[in-house]
C-alpha positions as CSV (number, residue, x, y, z in Angstrom):
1,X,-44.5,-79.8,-110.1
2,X,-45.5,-79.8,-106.6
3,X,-41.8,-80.7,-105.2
4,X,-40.5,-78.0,-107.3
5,X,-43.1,-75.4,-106.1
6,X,-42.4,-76.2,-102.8
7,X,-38.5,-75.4,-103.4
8,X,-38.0,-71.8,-102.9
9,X,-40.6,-71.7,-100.1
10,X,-38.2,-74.1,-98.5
11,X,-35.1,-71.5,-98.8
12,X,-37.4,-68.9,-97.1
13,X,-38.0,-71.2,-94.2
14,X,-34.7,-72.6,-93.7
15,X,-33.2,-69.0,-93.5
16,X,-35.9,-67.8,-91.4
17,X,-35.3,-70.9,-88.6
18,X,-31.8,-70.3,-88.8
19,X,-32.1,-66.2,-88.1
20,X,-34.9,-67.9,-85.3
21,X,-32.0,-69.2,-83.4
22,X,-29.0,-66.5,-84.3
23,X,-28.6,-63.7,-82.0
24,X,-26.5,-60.7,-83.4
25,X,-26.3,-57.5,-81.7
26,X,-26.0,-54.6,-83.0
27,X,-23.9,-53.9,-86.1
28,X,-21.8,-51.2,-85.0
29,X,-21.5,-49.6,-81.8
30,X,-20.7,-45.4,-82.3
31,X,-20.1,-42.4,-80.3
32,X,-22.5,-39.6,-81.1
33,X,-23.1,-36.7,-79.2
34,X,-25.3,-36.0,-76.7
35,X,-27.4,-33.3,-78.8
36,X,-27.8,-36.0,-81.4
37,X,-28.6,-38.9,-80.0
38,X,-32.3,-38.2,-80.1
39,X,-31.8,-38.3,-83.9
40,X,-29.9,-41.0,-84.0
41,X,-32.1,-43.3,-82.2
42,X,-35.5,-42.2,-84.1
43,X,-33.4,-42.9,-87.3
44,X,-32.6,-46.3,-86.0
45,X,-36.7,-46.9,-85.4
46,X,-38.0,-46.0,-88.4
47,X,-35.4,-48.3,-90.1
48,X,-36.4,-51.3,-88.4
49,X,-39.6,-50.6,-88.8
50,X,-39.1,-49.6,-92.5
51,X,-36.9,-53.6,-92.7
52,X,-40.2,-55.4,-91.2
53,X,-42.5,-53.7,-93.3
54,X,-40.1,-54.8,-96.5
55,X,-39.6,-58.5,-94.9
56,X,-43.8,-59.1,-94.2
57,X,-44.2,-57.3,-98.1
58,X,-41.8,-60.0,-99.1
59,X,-43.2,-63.0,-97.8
60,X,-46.5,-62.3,-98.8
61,X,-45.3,-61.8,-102.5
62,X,-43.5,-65.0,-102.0
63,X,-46.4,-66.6,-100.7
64,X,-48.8,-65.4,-103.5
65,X,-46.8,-66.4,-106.0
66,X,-46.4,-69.4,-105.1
67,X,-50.0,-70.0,-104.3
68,X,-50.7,-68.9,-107.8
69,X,-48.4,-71.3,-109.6
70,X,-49.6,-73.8,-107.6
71,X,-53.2,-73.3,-108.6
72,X,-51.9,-72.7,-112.2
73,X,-50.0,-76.2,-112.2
74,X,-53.4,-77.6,-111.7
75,X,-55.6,-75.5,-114.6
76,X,-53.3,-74.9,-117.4
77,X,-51.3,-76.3,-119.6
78,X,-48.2,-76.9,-119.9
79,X,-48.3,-76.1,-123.8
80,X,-50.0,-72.6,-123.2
81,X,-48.0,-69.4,-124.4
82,X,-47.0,-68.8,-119.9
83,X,-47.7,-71.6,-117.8
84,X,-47.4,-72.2,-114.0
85,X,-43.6,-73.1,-114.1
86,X,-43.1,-69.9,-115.6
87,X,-44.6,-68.1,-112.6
88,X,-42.6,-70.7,-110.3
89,X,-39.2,-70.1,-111.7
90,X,-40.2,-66.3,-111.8
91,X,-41.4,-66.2,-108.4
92,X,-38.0,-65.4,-106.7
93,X,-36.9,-62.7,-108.9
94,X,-40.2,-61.2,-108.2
95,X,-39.8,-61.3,-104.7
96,X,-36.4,-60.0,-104.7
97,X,-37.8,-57.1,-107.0
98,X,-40.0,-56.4,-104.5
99,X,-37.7,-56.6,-101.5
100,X,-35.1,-54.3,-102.7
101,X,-37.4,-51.9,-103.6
102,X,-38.4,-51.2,-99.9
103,X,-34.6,-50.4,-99.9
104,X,-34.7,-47.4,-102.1
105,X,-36.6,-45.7,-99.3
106,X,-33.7,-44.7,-96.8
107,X,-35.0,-42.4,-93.5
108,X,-33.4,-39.4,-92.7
109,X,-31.4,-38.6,-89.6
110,X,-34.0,-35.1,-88.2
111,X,-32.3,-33.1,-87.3
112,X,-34.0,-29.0,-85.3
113,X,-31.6,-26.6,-86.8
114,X,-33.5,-25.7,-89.9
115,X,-30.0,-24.8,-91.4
116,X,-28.4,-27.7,-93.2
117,X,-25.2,-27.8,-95.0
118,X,-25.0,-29.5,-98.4
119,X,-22.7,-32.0,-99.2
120,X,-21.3,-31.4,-102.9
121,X,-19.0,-34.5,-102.8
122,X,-20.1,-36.9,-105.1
123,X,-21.1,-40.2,-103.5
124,X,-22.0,-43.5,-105.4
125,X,-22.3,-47.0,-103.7
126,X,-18.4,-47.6,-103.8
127,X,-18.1,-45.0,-101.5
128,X,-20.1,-46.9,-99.0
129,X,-19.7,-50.5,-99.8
130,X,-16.3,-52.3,-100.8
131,X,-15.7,-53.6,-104.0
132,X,-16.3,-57.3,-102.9
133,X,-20.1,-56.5,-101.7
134,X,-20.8,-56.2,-105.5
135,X,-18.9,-59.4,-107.3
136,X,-21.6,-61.3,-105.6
137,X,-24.4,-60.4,-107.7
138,X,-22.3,-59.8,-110.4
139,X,-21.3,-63.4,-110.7
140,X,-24.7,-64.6,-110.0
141,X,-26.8,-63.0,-112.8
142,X,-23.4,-63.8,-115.5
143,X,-23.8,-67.7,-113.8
144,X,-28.1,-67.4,-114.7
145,X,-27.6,-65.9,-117.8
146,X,-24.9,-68.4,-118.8
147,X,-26.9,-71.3,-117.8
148,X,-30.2,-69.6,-119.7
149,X,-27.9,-69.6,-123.0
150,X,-26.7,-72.7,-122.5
151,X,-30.4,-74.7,-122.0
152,X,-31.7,-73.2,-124.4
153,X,-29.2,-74.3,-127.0
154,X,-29.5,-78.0,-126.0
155,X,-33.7,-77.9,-125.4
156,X,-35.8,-79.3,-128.3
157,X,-37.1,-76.5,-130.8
158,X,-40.3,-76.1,-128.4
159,X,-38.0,-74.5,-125.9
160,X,-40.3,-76.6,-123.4
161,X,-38.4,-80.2,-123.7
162,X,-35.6,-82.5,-123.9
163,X,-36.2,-85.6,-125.8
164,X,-33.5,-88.1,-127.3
165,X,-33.9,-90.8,-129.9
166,X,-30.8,-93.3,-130.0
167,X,-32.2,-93.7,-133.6
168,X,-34.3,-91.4,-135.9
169,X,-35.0,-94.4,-137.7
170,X,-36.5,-95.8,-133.8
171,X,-39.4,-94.2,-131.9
172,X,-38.2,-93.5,-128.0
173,X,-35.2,-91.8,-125.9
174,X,-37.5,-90.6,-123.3
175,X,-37.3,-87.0,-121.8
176,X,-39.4,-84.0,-120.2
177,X,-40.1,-80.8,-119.1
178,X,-36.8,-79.2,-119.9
179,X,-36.2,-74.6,-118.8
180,X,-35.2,-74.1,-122.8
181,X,-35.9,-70.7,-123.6
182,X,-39.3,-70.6,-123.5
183,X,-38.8,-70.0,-119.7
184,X,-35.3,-68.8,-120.5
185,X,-36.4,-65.4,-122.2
186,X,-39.2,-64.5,-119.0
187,X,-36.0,-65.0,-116.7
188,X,-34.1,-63.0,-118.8
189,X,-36.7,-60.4,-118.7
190,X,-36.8,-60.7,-115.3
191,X,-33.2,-60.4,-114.7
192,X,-33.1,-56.8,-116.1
193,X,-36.3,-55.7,-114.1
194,X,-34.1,-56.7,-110.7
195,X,-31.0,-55.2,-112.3
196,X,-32.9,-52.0,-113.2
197,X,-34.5,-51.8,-109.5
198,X,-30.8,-52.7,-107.7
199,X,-29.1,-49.9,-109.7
200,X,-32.0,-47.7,-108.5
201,X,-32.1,-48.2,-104.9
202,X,-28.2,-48.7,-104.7
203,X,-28.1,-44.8,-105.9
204,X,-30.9,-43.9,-104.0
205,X,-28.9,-45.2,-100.9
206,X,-25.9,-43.6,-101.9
207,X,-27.3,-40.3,-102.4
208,X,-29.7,-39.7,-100.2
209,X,-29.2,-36.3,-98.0
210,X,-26.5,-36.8,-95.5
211,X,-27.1,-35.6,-91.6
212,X,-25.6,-32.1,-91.1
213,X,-24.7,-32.9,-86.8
214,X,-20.9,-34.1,-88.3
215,X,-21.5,-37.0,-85.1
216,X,-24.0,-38.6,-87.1
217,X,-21.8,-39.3,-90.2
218,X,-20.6,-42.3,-89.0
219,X,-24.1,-43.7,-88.0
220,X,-25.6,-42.5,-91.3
221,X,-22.5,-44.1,-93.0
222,X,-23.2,-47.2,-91.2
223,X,-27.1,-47.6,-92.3
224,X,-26.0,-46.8,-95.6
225,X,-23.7,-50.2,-95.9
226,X,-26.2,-52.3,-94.2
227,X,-28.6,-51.2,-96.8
228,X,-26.1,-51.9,-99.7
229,X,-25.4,-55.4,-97.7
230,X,-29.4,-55.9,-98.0
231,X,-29.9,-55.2,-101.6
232,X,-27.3,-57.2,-102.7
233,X,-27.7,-60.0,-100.9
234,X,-31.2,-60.2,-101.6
235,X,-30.6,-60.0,-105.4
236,X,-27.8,-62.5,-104.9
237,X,-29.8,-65.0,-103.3
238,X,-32.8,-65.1,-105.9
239,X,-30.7,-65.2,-108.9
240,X,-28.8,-68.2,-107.2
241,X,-31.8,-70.2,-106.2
242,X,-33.7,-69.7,-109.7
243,X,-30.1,-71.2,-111.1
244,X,-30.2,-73.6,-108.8
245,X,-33.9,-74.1,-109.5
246,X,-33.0,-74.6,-113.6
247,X,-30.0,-76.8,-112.9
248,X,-32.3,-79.0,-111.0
249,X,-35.2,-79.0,-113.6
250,X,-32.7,-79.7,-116.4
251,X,-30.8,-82.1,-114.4
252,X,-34.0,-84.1,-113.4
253,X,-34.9,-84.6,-117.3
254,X,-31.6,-85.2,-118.5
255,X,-31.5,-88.2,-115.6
256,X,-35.1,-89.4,-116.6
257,X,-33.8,-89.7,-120.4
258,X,-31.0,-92.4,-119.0
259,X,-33.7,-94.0,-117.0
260,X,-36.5,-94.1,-119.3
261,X,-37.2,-97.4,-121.4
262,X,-37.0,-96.5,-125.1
263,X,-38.5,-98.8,-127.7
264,X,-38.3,-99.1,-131.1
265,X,-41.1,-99.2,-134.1
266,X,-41.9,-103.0,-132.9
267,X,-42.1,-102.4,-129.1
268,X,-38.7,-104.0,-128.3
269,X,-36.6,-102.1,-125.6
270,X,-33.5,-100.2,-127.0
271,X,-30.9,-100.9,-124.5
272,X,-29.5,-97.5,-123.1
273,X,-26.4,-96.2,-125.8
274,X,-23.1,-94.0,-124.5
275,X,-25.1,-90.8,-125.4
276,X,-27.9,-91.7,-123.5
277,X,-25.6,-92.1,-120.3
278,X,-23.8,-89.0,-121.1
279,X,-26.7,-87.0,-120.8
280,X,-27.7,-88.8,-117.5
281,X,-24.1,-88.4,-115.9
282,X,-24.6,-84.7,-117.0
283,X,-28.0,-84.7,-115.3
284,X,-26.4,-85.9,-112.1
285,X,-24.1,-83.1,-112.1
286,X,-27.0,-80.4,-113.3
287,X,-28.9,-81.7,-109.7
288,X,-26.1,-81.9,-107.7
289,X,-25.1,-78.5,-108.8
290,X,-28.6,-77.4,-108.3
291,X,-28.4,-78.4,-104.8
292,X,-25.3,-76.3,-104.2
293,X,-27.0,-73.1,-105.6
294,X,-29.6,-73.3,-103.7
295,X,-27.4,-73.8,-100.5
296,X,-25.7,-71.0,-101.1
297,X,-28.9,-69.2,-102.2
298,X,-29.6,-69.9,-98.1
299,X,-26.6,-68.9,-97.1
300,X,-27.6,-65.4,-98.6
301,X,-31.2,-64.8,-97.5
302,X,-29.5,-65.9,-94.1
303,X,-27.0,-62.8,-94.3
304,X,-30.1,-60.3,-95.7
305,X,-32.6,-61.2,-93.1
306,X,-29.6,-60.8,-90.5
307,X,-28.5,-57.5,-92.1
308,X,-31.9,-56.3,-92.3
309,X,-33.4,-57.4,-88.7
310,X,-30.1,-56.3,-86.5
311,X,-30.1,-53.0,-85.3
312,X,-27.7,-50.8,-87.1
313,X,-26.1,-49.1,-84.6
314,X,-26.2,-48.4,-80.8
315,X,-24.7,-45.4,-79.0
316,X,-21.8,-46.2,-76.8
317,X,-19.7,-44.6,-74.4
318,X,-16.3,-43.4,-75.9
319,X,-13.9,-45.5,-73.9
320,X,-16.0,-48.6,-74.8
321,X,-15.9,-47.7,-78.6
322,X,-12.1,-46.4,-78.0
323,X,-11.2,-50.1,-76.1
């Protein structure tokens, strides 16, 4: 339990030390006018400081969560209605839930004129980010949900295990914690919570009141995307390491069956039978898959930490944005 607790702490750290040694300037450099450059550089303030609150809110959810199922792993059971691993597994979706959230909150460009013009053009998150930005967590959550439906299917009718008996008729076959859906349904759960807060703060960023000063558009346009970038990645990254988390739980029971000594009614070892190696080869692919999720679950906290720690924007001269 304690290797697997340690897992998505890992994926934090990893992308954190790689960010550690990245250096991105800003993402886009603009042209606004003199009058609003004021604006436009308060705006940029309060959104980094807006990303470090969200990233220090996030670690600390991370890190209390993980804390907890730690503790838990130690003073419950594993038979009990929720145990630790279900905190464990849950632990990344919560954290996303709670880093995307920050998101919904996008500041405004100020602006003195205390006329504003309204913009009655409708605006939804395709008209900031491309298409592309969404398949992401698209596939991701149809990948977790597939992979919840499928482990539950093949788990024992505990929806805790995976056992196998080469023979009813013989006691043995070996087996283990398994993510049937016992844990399957909490993820699921889980799944709709981050889906429910995405959809929320990816219209809250779409929507939000656009700067009247026509020299900001382009700036607000800008903090818009990275925000999209952000919320997506972020959702991305947790529902591929908590599949990549499952995959690797599965995979290391499936293996253990193939390994495990079974015996029959008299105590004699059952040598291992062709559906006993099956379900190990299938375990070997489970981890190695696994392993692959959760690299590319890196690979996306990498691009959201980036996204949210660069400065958006920085004003630039209009030959250098022209050249």
């Amino acid at each position: 339990m304690l290797h697997f607790a340690l897992l998505f702490p890992l994926v934090v750290v990893v992308a954190m030390i790689a960010l550690a040694v990245a250096r991105r300037g800003p993402f886009r450099a603009l042209h606004i006018s003199s009058a609003a450059a004021a604006s436009a550089e308060a705006t940029n303030r309060r959104l980094r400081l807006r990303n470090v609150g969200a990233i220090a809110a996030t670690v600390a959810c991370a890190t209390l969560l993980t804390v907890a199922g730690l503790i838990g792993s130690i003073t419950t059971e594993r038979q009990e209605p929720l145990d630790a691993l279900h905190l464990l597994l849950l632990t990344p979706i919560l954290t996303a839930v709670t880093a995307v959230a920050f998101f919904a909150f996008l500041p405004a460009f100020p602006e003195e004129s205390a006329s504003r013009t309204a913009d009655l053009t409708r605006r939804t998150p395709l008209t900031f980010g491309p298409r592309s930005v969404f398949v992401a967590p698209v596939a991701a959550a149809a990948l977790l949900a597939f992979l919840i439906v499928l482990l539950g299917a093949v788990a024992d009718p505990d929806g805790r295990m995976l056992s196998y008996s080469p023979d009813v008729a013989k006691m043995g076959g070996g087996g283990g914690t398994f993510p049937g859906l016992v844990y399957g349904i909490p993820l699921l759960v889980g799944m709709v919570l981050l889906a429910g807060v995405l959809i929320v703060a990816l219209k809250r960023i779409a929507s939000a009141p656009r700067p009247t000063d026509a020299s900001l558009r382009e700036a607000d346009s800008t903090v818009r995307l990275l925000g999209i970038r952000v919320v997506t990645k972020t959702a991305t990254s947790a529902l591929l390491v908590t599949a990549g988390s499952v995959c690797i739980l599965a995979g290391n029971t499936a293996e253990s069956i193939n390994r495990g000594t079974s015996v029959d009614g008299r105590g004699n070892p059952i040598p291992a039978d062709a559906t006993m190696q099956a379900i190990g080869t299938l375990g070997t692919i489970a981890l190695w898959l696994g392993v692959a999720l959760v690299a590319a679950a890196i690979a996306f906290v990498v691009g959201a930490i980036g996204d949210a720690t660069r400065k958006p924007f920085e004003i630039a001269p209009v030959a250098e944005v022209l050249a």
